[in-house]
C-alpha positions, 0 to 999 in steps of 0.5 A, spaced: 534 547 521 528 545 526 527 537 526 522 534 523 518 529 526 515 524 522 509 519 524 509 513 519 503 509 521 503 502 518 510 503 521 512 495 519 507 495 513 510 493 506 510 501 505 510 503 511 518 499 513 520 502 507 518 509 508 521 509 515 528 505 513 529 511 509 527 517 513 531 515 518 537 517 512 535 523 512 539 528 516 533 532 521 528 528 521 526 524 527 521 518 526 517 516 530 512 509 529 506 507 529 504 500 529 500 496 535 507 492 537 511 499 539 512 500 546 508 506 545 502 502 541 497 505 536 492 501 535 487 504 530 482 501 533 483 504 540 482 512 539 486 513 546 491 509 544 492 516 539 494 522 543 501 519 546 503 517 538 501 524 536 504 529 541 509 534 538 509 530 530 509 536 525 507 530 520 503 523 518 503 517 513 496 515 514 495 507 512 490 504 514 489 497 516 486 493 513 484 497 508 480 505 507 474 500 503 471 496 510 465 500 512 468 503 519 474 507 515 471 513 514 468 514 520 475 512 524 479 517 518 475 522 520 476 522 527 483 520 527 484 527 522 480 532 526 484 529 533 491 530 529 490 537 527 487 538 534 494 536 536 498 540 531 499 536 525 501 540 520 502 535 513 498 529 512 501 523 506 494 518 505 496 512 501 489 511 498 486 506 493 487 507 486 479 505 483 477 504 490 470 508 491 470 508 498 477 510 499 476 517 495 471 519 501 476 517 505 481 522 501 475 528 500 476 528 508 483 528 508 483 534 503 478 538 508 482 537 515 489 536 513 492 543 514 497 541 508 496 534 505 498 529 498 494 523 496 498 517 493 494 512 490 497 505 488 493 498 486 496 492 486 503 491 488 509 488 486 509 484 494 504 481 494 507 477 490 512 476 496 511 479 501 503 477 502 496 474 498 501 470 493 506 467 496 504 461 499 500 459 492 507 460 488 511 457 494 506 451 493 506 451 484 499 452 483 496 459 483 488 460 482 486 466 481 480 469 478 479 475 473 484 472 469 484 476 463 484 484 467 491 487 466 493 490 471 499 496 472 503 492 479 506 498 482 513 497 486 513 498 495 519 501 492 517 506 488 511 507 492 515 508 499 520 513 495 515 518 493 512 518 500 518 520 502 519 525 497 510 528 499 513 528 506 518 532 506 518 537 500 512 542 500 512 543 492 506 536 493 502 539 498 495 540 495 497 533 490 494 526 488 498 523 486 496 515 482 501 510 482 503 505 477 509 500 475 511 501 466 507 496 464 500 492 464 500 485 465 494 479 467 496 476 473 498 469 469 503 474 465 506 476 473 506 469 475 510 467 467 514 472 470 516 469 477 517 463 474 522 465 468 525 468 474 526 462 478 526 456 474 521 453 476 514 450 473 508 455 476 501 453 475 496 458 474 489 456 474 483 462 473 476 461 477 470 465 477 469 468 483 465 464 485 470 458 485 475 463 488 470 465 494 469 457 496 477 455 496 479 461 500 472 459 504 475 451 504 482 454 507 477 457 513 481 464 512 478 469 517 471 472 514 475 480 514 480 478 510 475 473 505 471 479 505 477 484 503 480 479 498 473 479 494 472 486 493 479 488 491 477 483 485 470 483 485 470 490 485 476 494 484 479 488 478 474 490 473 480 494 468 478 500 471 486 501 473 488 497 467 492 504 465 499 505 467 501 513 468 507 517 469 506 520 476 512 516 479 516 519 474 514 526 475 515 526 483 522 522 482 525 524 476 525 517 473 521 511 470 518 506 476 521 498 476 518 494 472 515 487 474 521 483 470 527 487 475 522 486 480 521 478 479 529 477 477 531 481 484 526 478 489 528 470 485 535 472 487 535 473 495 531 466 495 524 467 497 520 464 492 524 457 493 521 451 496 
Protein backbone atom coordinates (compact mmCIF):
# COMPACT_ATOMS: atom_id res chain seq x y z
CA UNK A 1 0.00 0.00 0.00
CA UNK A 2 1.60 3.50 -0.97
CA UNK A 3 1.96 5.81 2.04
CA UNK A 4 0.02 8.74 2.31
CA UNK A 5 1.56 11.66 3.01
CA UNK A 6 -0.59 14.35 4.90
CA UNK A 7 0.07 17.96 5.25
CA UNK A 8 -1.55 19.38 8.43
CA UNK A 9 -1.23 23.34 8.37
CA UNK A 10 -1.88 25.05 11.79
CA UNK A 11 -0.01 21.92 12.69
CA UNK A 12 0.34 23.27 16.57
CA UNK A 13 -3.50 24.65 16.58
CA UNK A 14 -6.00 23.44 18.66
CA UNK A 15 -7.35 21.29 15.81
CA UNK A 16 -4.31 21.02 13.92
CA UNK A 17 -2.42 19.15 17.28
CA UNK A 18 -5.15 16.95 17.39
CA UNK A 19 -5.31 15.87 13.79
CA UNK A 20 -1.59 15.29 13.53
CA UNK A 21 -1.46 13.12 17.50
CA UNK A 22 -3.86 10.94 15.43
CA UNK A 23 -2.63 10.66 12.17
CA UNK A 24 0.78 9.43 13.14
CA UNK A 25 -1.24 6.14 14.84
CA UNK A 26 -2.26 5.52 11.44
CA UNK A 27 -0.05 2.88 9.94
CA UNK A 28 0.77 4.29 6.15
CA UNK A 29 0.48 7.57 7.00
CA UNK A 30 3.60 10.19 7.08
CA UNK A 31 2.71 13.65 8.38
CA UNK A 32 4.56 16.36 7.71
CA UNK A 33 3.63 19.75 9.59
CA UNK A 34 2.93 23.19 8.84
CA UNK A 35 3.67 25.74 11.30
CA UNK A 36 6.14 28.83 10.99
CA UNK A 37 8.18 27.26 14.07
CA UNK A 38 9.13 24.00 12.08
CA UNK A 39 12.52 23.51 10.79
CA UNK A 40 11.16 23.42 7.40
CA UNK A 41 8.86 26.82 8.04
CA UNK A 42 5.04 27.87 6.37
CA UNK A 43 4.22 30.94 6.84
CA UNK A 44 1.04 31.81 5.03
CA UNK A 45 2.23 35.17 4.87
CA UNK A 46 5.27 33.99 2.98
CA UNK A 47 4.30 32.21 -0.42
CA UNK A 48 7.91 31.26 -0.89
CA UNK A 49 7.86 29.47 2.21
CA UNK A 50 5.40 27.20 0.27
CA UNK A 51 7.03 25.16 -2.22
CA UNK A 52 9.20 23.23 0.13
CA UNK A 53 6.21 22.13 2.76
CA UNK A 54 4.64 21.00 -0.14
CA UNK A 55 6.73 18.78 -2.21
CA UNK A 56 5.54 15.09 -2.52
CA UNK A 57 2.23 15.74 -0.04
CA UNK A 58 -0.87 13.64 -1.97
CA UNK A 59 -3.14 15.73 0.96
CA UNK A 60 -3.90 18.99 3.25
CA UNK A 61 -5.82 20.44 6.51
CA UNK A 62 -6.09 23.77 5.16
CA UNK A 63 -6.64 26.04 8.54
CA UNK A 64 -5.85 29.53 8.07
CA UNK A 65 -4.85 31.96 10.66
CA UNK A 66 -5.85 33.81 12.09
CA UNK A 67 -9.26 33.47 10.77
CA UNK A 68 -10.85 32.65 6.80
CA UNK A 69 -13.02 36.14 7.49
CA UNK A 70 -9.94 38.90 7.65
CA UNK A 71 -9.76 40.68 4.32
CA UNK A 72 -6.59 39.15 2.64
CA UNK A 73 -8.03 35.17 3.40
CA UNK A 74 -9.39 34.97 -0.05
CA UNK A 75 -6.69 36.03 -2.06
CA UNK A 76 -4.13 33.79 -0.08
CA UNK A 77 -6.42 30.65 -0.41
CA UNK A 78 -6.91 31.23 -3.65
CA UNK A 79 -3.04 31.12 -4.27
CA UNK A 80 -2.28 28.85 -2.04
CA UNK A 81 -4.81 26.17 -3.75
CA UNK A 82 -4.05 26.72 -7.33
CA UNK A 83 0.14 26.44 -6.13
CA UNK A 84 -0.91 23.24 -4.24
CA UNK A 85 -2.76 21.53 -7.08
CA UNK A 86 0.23 22.99 -9.53
CA UNK A 87 2.51 20.81 -7.15
CA UNK A 88 0.25 17.58 -7.11
CA UNK A 89 -1.93 17.68 -4.42
CA UNK A 90 -4.85 15.71 -4.75
CA UNK A 91 -7.23 16.07 -1.40
CA UNK A 92 -7.76 19.14 0.46
CA UNK A 93 -9.67 19.11 4.17
CA UNK A 94 -10.60 23.23 4.83
CA UNK A 95 -11.99 23.91 8.47
CA UNK A 96 -14.23 26.66 7.70
CA UNK A 97 -16.70 28.89 9.69
CA UNK A 98 -20.08 27.87 10.27
CA UNK A 99 -22.40 31.27 9.45
CA UNK A 100 -19.17 32.83 8.58
CA UNK A 101 -19.90 34.72 5.19
CA UNK A 102 -16.63 35.60 4.00
CA UNK A 103 -15.33 31.90 4.64
CA UNK A 104 -18.08 30.25 2.47
CA UNK A 105 -16.16 32.25 -0.65
CA UNK A 106 -13.06 30.93 0.68
CA UNK A 107 -14.96 27.36 0.56
CA UNK A 108 -16.45 28.04 -3.14
CA UNK A 109 -12.54 28.33 -4.00
CA UNK A 110 -11.75 25.38 -2.71
CA UNK A 111 -14.38 23.39 -4.29
CA UNK A 112 -13.02 24.82 -7.70
CA UNK A 113 -9.42 24.11 -7.29
CA UNK A 114 -9.03 21.08 -5.24
CA UNK A 115 -8.94 17.87 -7.19
CA UNK A 116 -11.01 16.02 -4.18
CA UNK A 117 -12.13 18.11 -1.55
CA UNK A 118 -14.51 18.19 2.28
CA UNK A 119 -15.57 21.36 4.04
CA UNK A 120 -15.91 21.01 7.82
CA UNK A 121 -17.46 23.67 9.40
CA UNK A 122 -17.44 24.25 13.10
CA UNK A 123 -18.24 27.78 15.21
CA UNK A 124 -17.21 28.05 18.96
CA UNK A 125 -15.38 25.33 20.42
CA UNK A 126 -15.28 23.86 23.70
CA UNK A 127 -11.27 25.11 24.06
CA UNK A 128 -11.81 28.43 24.03
CA UNK A 129 -12.62 27.83 27.20
CA UNK A 130 -9.20 26.50 27.79
CA UNK A 131 -7.00 26.56 25.44
CA UNK A 132 -7.79 30.10 24.26
CA UNK A 133 -10.24 33.97 24.56
CA UNK A 134 -11.56 32.50 27.83
CA UNK A 135 -9.07 31.13 29.92
CA UNK A 136 -7.42 34.01 31.38
CA UNK A 137 -11.22 35.53 32.51
CA UNK A 138 -12.18 32.09 34.20
CA UNK A 139 -8.90 31.85 35.58
CA UNK A 140 -9.35 35.23 37.02
CA UNK A 141 -13.50 34.86 38.42
CA UNK A 142 -15.08 37.27 36.59
CA UNK A 143 -16.18 36.70 32.96
CA UNK A 144 -17.70 39.69 30.63
CA UNK A 145 -18.98 38.89 27.63
CA UNK A 146 -21.71 40.27 25.35
CA UNK A 147 -24.65 38.63 23.43
CA UNK A 148 -25.36 37.02 26.67
CA UNK A 149 -28.54 35.78 25.34
CA UNK A 150 -27.27 33.74 22.01
CA UNK A 151 -27.17 30.10 22.24
CA UNK A 152 -24.52 28.61 20.90
CA UNK A 153 -23.91 24.63 19.82
CA UNK A 154 -19.73 24.60 21.20
CA UNK A 155 -18.45 22.17 19.37
CA UNK A 156 -15.48 19.71 20.96
CA UNK A 157 -11.55 20.10 18.85
CA UNK A 158 -11.93 16.57 19.70
CA UNK A 159 -14.83 15.79 17.99
CA UNK A 160 -13.92 17.96 15.29
CA UNK A 161 -10.13 16.55 14.92
CA UNK A 162 -11.73 13.13 14.46
CA UNK A 163 -13.87 13.68 11.37
CA UNK A 164 -10.93 15.56 9.76
CA UNK A 165 -9.13 12.64 10.15
CA UNK A 166 -11.92 10.66 9.11
CA UNK A 167 -12.12 13.43 5.68
CA UNK A 168 -8.34 12.84 5.20
CA UNK A 169 -8.03 9.54 4.99
CA UNK A 170 -11.58 7.70 3.43
CA UNK A 171 -12.44 8.97 -0.04
CA UNK A 172 -16.57 8.30 0.82
CA UNK A 173 -16.20 12.41 2.02
CA UNK A 174 -15.00 13.71 -1.07
CA UNK A 175 -17.28 16.23 -2.35
CA UNK A 176 -18.82 16.62 1.48
CA UNK A 177 -19.53 19.82 3.81
CA UNK A 178 -19.83 18.96 6.63
CA UNK A 179 -21.33 21.32 9.76
CA UNK A 180 -20.00 20.62 13.12
CA UNK A 181 -21.75 21.02 16.15
CA UNK A 182 -21.77 19.65 19.94
CA UNK A 183 -25.52 18.08 21.42
CA UNK A 184 -26.66 20.89 22.96
CA UNK A 185 -27.33 24.66 22.83
CA UNK A 186 -25.99 26.73 25.71
CA UNK A 187 -25.47 30.74 26.28
CA UNK A 188 -22.10 31.60 27.20
CA UNK A 189 -23.24 32.27 30.76
CA UNK A 190 -24.80 28.80 30.88
CA UNK A 191 -20.72 27.60 29.62
CA UNK A 192 -19.12 29.35 32.25
CA UNK A 193 -22.42 27.65 34.87
CA UNK A 194 -21.06 24.82 33.87
CA UNK A 195 -17.23 25.15 34.46
CA UNK A 196 -17.92 26.51 37.67
CA UNK A 197 -20.05 23.51 38.82
CA UNK A 198 -17.31 21.54 37.36
CA UNK A 199 -14.35 23.05 39.71
CA UNK A 200 -16.23 24.33 42.46
CA UNK A 201 -15.72 27.55 42.14
CA UNK A 202 -17.64 30.94 42.14
CA UNK A 203 -17.29 32.30 38.58
CA UNK A 204 -18.96 35.75 37.67
CA UNK A 205 -20.20 36.15 34.39
CA UNK A 206 -21.34 39.64 33.57
CA UNK A 207 -22.89 40.63 29.92
CA UNK A 208 -22.15 44.02 27.87
CA UNK A 209 -23.02 45.28 24.82
CA UNK A 210 -20.59 45.23 22.48
CA UNK A 211 -19.68 48.54 22.83
CA UNK A 212 -18.76 47.97 26.38
CA UNK A 213 -16.87 44.74 25.53
CA UNK A 214 -15.05 46.60 22.54
CA UNK A 215 -13.76 49.52 25.26
CA UNK A 216 -12.41 46.65 27.76
CA UNK A 217 -10.48 44.60 25.13
CA UNK A 218 -9.25 48.21 24.09
CA UNK A 219 -8.56 48.84 27.94
CA UNK A 220 -6.26 45.58 27.81
CA UNK A 221 -4.28 47.10 24.60
CA UNK A 222 -4.90 43.97 22.89
CA UNK A 223 -3.32 43.90 19.36
CA UNK A 224 -5.79 45.74 16.85
CA UNK A 225 -6.19 42.19 14.54
CA UNK A 226 -7.13 40.34 17.41
CA UNK A 227 -9.69 43.00 18.69
CA UNK A 228 -10.94 43.31 15.26
CA UNK A 229 -11.46 39.22 15.15
CA UNK A 230 -12.98 38.91 18.53
CA UNK A 231 -15.50 41.71 17.24
CA UNK A 232 -16.79 40.22 14.30
CA UNK A 233 -17.10 36.81 15.55
CA UNK A 234 -19.59 38.42 18.03
CA UNK A 235 -20.61 41.31 16.10
CA UNK A 236 -21.44 39.36 13.21
CA UNK A 237 -21.42 35.58 13.38
CA UNK A 238 -23.18 35.60 17.14
CA UNK A 239 -26.42 36.63 16.28
CA UNK A 240 -28.21 33.13 16.61
CA UNK A 241 -27.61 32.28 13.26
CA UNK A 242 -25.57 28.72 14.61
CA UNK A 243 -27.88 28.49 17.37
CA UNK A 244 -28.99 25.02 15.80
CA UNK A 245 -26.96 21.94 16.73
CA UNK A 246 -26.76 18.90 13.69
CA UNK A 247 -26.09 15.38 13.70
CA UNK A 248 -23.00 15.46 10.87
CA UNK A 249 -20.43 14.32 13.77
CA UNK A 250 -22.50 11.46 14.28
CA UNK A 251 -23.03 10.68 10.77
CA UNK A 252 -19.14 10.59 9.90
CA UNK A 253 -17.98 9.14 13.25
CA UNK A 254 -20.59 6.63 13.77
CA UNK A 255 -21.34 8.25 17.47
CA UNK A 256 -22.99 11.42 19.15
CA UNK A 257 -20.49 14.58 19.75
CA UNK A 258 -19.05 15.22 23.66
CA UNK A 259 -21.14 17.34 25.51
CA UNK A 260 -20.24 20.62 26.92
CA UNK A 261 -20.75 18.97 31.04
CA UNK A 262 -18.20 15.94 29.91
CA UNK A 263 -16.20 18.56 28.41
CA UNK A 264 -15.97 20.94 31.52
CA UNK A 265 -15.80 17.76 33.93
CA UNK A 266 -12.59 16.58 32.18
CA UNK A 267 -10.64 19.63 31.53
CA UNK A 268 -11.70 20.49 35.75
CA UNK A 269 -9.88 17.29 36.31
CA UNK A 270 -6.25 17.97 34.88
CA UNK A 271 -6.24 21.12 37.04
CA UNK A 272 -6.39 24.17 34.16
CA UNK A 273 -8.74 26.09 35.32
CA UNK A 274 -7.49 26.23 39.20
CA UNK A 275 -5.88 29.59 40.41
Amino acid sequence: MDTKKILVLGATGKTGRRVVERLKKVTDVEVRLGSRNEKTPFDWENPESWAAVIKDINSVYITFQPDLAIPSAEDTIRRFTKFAVQNGVQKMVLLSGRGEKEAQICEEIVKATAKHWTIVRASWFNQNFSESFFLEPILSGVVALPRAETLEPFTDADDIADVVVESLLHDIHNGQTYELTGPQLLTFEQAVAEIAKATNRNIIFQALTLEQYNQMLKEYQLPEDYIWLVNYLFEQVLDGRNSSVTNDIEKVLGRKPKDFTTYALEIAKTGIWNI
